[in-house]
DOTIVO-300244 format. One record per residue (C-alpha): x negated, y negated, z; chain. Coordinates in steps of 0.02 Angstrom, whole numbers, m for minus. Layout:
        X        Y        Z   kette
        X        Y        Z       A
...
This chain:
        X        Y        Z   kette
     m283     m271    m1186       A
     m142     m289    m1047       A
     m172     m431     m927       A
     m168     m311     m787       A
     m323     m231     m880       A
     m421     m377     m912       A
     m392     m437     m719       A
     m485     m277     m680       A
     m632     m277     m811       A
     m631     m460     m734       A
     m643     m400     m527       A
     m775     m252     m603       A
     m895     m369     m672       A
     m888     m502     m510       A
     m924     m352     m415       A
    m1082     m317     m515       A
    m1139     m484     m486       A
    m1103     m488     m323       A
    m1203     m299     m286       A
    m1336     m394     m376       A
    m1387     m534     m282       A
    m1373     m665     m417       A
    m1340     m852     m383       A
    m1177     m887     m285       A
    m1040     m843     m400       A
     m877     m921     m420       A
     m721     m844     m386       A
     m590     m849     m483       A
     m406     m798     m424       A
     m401     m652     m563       A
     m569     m593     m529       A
     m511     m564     m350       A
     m366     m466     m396       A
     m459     m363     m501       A
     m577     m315     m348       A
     m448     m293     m238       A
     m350     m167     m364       A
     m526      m66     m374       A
     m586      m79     m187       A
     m432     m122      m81       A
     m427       31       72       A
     m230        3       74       A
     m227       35     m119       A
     m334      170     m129       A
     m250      266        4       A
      m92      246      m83       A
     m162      314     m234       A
     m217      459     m152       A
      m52      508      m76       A
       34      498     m240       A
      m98      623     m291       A
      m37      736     m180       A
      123      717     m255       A
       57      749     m424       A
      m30      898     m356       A
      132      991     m313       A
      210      940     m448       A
      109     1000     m567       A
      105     1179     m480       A
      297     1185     m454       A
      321     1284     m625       A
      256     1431     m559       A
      401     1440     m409       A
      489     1528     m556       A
      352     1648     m589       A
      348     1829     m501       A
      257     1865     m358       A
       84     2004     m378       A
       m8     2064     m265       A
     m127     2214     m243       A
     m173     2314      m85       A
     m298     2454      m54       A
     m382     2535       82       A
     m502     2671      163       A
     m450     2770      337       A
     m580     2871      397       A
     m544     3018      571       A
     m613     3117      670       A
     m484     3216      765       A
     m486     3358      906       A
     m314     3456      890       A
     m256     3600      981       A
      m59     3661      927       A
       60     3788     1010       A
      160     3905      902       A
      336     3976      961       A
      263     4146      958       A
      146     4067     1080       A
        3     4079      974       A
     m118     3923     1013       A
     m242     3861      902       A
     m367     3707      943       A
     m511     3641      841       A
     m639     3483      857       A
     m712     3385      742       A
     m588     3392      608       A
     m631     3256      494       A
     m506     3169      368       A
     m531     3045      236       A
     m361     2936      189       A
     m369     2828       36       A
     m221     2711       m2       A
     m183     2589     m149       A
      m28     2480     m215       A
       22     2338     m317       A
      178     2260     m280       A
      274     2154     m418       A
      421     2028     m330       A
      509     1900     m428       A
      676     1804     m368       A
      799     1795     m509       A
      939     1703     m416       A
      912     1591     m244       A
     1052     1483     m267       A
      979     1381     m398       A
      849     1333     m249       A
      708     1348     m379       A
      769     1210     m509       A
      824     1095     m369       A
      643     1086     m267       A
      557     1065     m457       A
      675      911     m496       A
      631      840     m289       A
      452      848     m329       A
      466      759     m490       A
      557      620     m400       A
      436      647     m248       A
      313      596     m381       A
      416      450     m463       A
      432      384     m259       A
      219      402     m269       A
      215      287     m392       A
      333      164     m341       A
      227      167     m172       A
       97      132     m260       A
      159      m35     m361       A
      243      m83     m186       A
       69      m64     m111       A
      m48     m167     m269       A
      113     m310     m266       A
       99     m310      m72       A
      m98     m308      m93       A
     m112     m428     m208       A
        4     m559     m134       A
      m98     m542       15       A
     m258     m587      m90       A
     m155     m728     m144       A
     m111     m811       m3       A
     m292     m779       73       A
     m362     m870      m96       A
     m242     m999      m78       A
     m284    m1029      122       A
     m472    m1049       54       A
     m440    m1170      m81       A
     m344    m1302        5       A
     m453    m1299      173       A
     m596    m1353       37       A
     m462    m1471      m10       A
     m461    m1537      150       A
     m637    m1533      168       A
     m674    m1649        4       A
     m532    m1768       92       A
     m618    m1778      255       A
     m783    m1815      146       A
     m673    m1950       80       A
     m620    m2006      246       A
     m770    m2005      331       A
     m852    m2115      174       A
     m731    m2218      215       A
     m741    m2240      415       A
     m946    m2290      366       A
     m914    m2408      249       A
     m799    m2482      388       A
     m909    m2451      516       A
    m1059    m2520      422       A
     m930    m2681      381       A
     m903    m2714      558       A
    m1069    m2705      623       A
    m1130    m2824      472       A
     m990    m2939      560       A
    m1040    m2916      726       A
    m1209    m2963      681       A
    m1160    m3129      581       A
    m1055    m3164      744       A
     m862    m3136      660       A
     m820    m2971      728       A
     m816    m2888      895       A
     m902    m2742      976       A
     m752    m2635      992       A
     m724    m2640      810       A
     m887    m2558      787       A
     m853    m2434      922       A
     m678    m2374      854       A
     m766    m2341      688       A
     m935    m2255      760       A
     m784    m2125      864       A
     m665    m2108      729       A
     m816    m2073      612       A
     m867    m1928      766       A
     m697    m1873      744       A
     m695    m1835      576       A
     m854    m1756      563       A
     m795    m1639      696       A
     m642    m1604      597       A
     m759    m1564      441       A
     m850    m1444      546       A
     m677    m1343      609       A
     m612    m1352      439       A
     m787    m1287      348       A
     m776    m1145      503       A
     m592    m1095      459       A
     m641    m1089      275       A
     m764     m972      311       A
     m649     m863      451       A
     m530     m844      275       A
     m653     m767      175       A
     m704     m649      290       A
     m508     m610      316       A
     m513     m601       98       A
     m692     m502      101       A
     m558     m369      208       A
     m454     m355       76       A
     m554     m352      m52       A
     m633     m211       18       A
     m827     m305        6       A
     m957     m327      103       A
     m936     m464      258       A
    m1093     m546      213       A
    m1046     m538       22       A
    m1060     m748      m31       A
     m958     m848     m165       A
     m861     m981     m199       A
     m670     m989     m255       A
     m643    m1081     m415       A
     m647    m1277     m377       A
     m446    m1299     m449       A
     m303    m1374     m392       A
     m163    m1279     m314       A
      m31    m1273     m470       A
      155    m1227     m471       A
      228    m1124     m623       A
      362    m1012     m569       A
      515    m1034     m676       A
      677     m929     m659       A
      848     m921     m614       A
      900     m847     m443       A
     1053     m817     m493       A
      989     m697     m632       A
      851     m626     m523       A
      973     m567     m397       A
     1060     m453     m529       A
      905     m375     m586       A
      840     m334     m407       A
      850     m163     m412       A
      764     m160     m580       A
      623     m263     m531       A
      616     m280     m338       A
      471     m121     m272       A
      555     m117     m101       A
      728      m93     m191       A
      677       53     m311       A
      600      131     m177       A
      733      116      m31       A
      841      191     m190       A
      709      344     m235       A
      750      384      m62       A
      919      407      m71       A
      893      516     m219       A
      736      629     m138       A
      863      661       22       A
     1024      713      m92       A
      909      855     m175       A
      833      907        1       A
     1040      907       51       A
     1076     1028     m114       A
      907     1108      m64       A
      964     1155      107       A
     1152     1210       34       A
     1068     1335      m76       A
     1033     1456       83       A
     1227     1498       86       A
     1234     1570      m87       A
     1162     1771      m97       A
      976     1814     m187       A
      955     1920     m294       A
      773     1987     m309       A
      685     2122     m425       A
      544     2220     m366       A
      432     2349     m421       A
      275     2429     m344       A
      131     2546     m402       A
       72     2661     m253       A
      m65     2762     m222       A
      m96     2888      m67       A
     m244     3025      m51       A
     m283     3130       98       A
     m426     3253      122       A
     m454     3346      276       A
     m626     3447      287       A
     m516     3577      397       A
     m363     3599      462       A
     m272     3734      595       A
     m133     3763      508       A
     m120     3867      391       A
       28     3766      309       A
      m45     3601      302       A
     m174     3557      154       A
     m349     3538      144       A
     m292     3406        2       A
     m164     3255      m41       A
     m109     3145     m170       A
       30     3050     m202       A
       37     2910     m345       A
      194     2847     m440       A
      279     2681     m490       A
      452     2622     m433       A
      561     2487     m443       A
      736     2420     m394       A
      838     2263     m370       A
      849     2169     m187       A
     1008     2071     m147       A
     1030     1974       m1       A
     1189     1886       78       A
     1170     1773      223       A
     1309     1827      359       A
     1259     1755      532       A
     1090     1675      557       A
     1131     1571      729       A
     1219     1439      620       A
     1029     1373      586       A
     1097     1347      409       A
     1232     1234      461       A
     1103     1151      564       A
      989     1115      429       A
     1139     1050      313       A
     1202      936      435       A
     1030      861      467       A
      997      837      274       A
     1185      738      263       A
     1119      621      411       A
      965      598      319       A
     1057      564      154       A
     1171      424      260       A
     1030      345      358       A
      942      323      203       A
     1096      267       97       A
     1108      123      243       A
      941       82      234       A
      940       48       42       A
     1084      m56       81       A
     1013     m155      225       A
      862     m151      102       A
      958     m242      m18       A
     1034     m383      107       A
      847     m421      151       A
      778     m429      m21       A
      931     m550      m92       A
      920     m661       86       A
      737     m652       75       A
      743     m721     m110       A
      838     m847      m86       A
      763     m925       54       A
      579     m914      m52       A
      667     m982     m170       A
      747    m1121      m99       A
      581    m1158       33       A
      493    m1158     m157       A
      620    m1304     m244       A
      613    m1412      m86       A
      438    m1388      m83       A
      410    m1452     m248       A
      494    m1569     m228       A
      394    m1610      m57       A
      264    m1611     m193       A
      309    m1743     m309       A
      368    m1865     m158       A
      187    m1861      m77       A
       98    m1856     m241       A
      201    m2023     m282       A
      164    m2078      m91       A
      m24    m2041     m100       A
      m56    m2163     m267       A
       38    m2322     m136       A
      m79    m2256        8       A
     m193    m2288      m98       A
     m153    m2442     m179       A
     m103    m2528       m7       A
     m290    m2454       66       A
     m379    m2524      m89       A
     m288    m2722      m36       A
     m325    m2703      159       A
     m506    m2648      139       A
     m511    m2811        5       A
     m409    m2922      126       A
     m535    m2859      286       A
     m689    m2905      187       A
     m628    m3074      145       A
     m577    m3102      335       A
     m378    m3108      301       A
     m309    m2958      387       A
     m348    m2882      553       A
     m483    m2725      579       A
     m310    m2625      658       A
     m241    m2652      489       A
     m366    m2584      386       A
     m388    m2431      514       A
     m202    m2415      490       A
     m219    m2408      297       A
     m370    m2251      306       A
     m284    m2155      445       A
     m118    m2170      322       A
     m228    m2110      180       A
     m282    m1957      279       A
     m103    m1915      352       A
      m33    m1903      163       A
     m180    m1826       92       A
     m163    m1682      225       A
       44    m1697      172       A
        1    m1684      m12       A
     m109    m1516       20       A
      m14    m1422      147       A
      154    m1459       19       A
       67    m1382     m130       A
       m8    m1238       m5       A
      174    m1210       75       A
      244    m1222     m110       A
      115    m1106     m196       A
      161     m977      m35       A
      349     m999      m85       A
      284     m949     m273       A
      190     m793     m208       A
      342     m729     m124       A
      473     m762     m270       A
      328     m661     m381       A
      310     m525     m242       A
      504     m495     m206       A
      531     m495     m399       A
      380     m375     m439       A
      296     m504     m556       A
      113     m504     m476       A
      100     m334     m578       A
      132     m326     m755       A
């Protein structure tokens, strides 16, 4: 089973569990990208315009078919005539009542139209081939989205565990200095600048537990649930693993980059509307052929010459050609307009390109110094650490000042908050460098 098929299976049987009301489930990152490639609206409407596609596609065979159609009909009068001879002789009548039945079927077929025929089959196949490149531009773009929502929600909760941290912290501090303000050794400010910074944090808890939530709403969008739909993202640190060379990437672009391919499928669908539109300068050539059926009856008539009764019936058939002379140079209009389509598309595949390579290397580079970011505050956070564990010891004993070890926890929260925005901005680097390569789909 393909990865991509096993993320879906995955997002189908979250879903279920979700629909059903069962304890709070966790979410994992591939279970959300299996929802959102079932329930996404962007998705789905994608999908159904390269229907369409399909659809005319797979009814552009019978452009080379003939054309049949059948006609009949019934004409019923009732007629008052009166007729002058040129012997003078007049003769008028009422009432005279006819009955007029008609009938034909009419064969057409276009045997030559410039080639027109074979050129509009092979644009709708590549119409079709641009469908589905939409649609892989719109699942990558879709699912890098989920990403970076998923992302957004794991390292606020991140944060939040580190302001539980911090706020442990500021009470064991604040329940130190109080115990020394009763013995006598410490002062009554102490104990005020814990009780407010503990305030603080707990009001910074609260924002950050209210922005998590704001995120998964935003991710409930695009995973086209319910708003009031509840779980929890898988508890996990965010983890770096891209690994490639940019300098190898940027030759495969147009092989791997969905904004690429289908600035390029655009180029080629305008060149075959611009042979298209050529094709009404060349003659056509048509066959047709025609049954036809005619019968009149007239109850009476007042001339002696004309009959009571009519009937005509016979098949015929013949060859149409056409040659276009002078049609208000519309022709020439439409030809010109095609070639300025074919150029304004040819530069946008090109400014397409300078985007995508300018685009990758800057995720790319953001993503190295990010790592790197990384490995620097991971490294800083262990000495935060180590220098809070010896002021908190040096405090209790009474050897170091209360500023010092307020110093030491607000240092420990300033590189914790470092050490998760760097992964975040890293991990957002990672999405992009997957997105402008086409990796998020396999």
């Amino acid at each position: 089973m393909s990865l991509l098929k096993k993320i879906v299976m995955a997002g189908l049987a979250l879903v279920m569990a979700l629909e059903a009301g069962a304890q709070t489930p966790v979410l994992s990152l591939e279970e959300a990208m299996g929802i959102a490639l079932r329930n996404n609206y962007d998705i789905r409407l994608s999908r159904n315009d390269s229907s369409l596609a399909a659809l005319d596609y797979a009814y552009s065979l019978y452009a080379f078919a003939p054309r049949l159609s059948a006609a009949g009909g019934v004409l019923y009068n009732n007629n008052s005539q009166r007729q002058t001879f040129q012997d003078n002789t007049e003769r008028s009548s009422n009432g005279i009542r006819s009955r007029n039945l008609t009938g034909s079927v009419n064969l057409d077929w276009t045997l030559f139209d410039g080639g027109r025929m074979f050129i509009a089959r092979h644009r709708l196949r590549e119409v079709l081939r641009l469908g589905e490149l939409e649609i892989k531009n719109q699942i990558i773009n879709s699912l890098s989205a989920v990403m970076r929502n998923y992302f957004a929600i794991v390292a606020q909760e991140q944060q939040l565990r580190a302001l539980q941290e911090q706020m442990q912290l500021s009470k064991d501090r604040l329940n130190l200095a109080q115990l020394k303000f009763d013995v006598g050794t410490g002062v009554k400010p102490d104990v005020l600048q814990a009780q407010i910074d503990y305030n603080n944090q707990q009001a910074s808890y609260m924002a950050t537990e209210a922005e998590a939530e704001k995120l998964k709403t935003q991710l409930n969008v695009l995973l086209g649930l319910s708003p009031r739909a509840v779980y929890r993202v898988a508890d996990t640190a965010i983890e770096n693993e891209t690994g490639f060379l940019p300098d190898t990437t940027l030759h495969n672009l147009l092989a791997s980059n969905p904004a690429l391919q289908l600035s390029a499928q655009r180029v080629t669908v305008t060149g075959l509307q611009l042979r298209e539109a050529r094709t009404e300068l060349l003659p056509r050539l048509s066959f047709n052929s025609a049954y036809n059926f005619n019968r009149t009856s007239n109850n009476t008539v007042i001339n002696p010459y004309s009959p009571l009764f009519n009937q005509n019936a016979g098949f015929n058939y013949g060859f149409t050609a056409s040659v276009p002379i002078f049609n208000g140079f519309s022709v020439r209009r439409n030809i010109k307009a095609a070639e300025l389509d074919v150029a304004y598309q040819e530069l946008n595949f090109e400014r397409t390109k300078d985007t995508v390579q300018n685009a990758l290397l800057t995720a790319w580079r953001d993503y190295d110094l990010y790592k790197r970011t990384v490995h620097l505050q991971e490294e800083n956070l262990k000495l935060v650490r180590e220098n809070l564990m010896i002021a908190r010891e040096r405090y209790r004993i009474g050897i170091s000042t209360y500023l010092e070890m307020r110093e030491a926890e607000q240092n420990l929260a300033t590189a914790s908050a470092s050490l998760i925005n760097a992964r975040y901005d890293a991990k957002l680097a990672e999405i992009e460098l997957l997105r402008l390569t086409g990796r998020l789909v396999l």
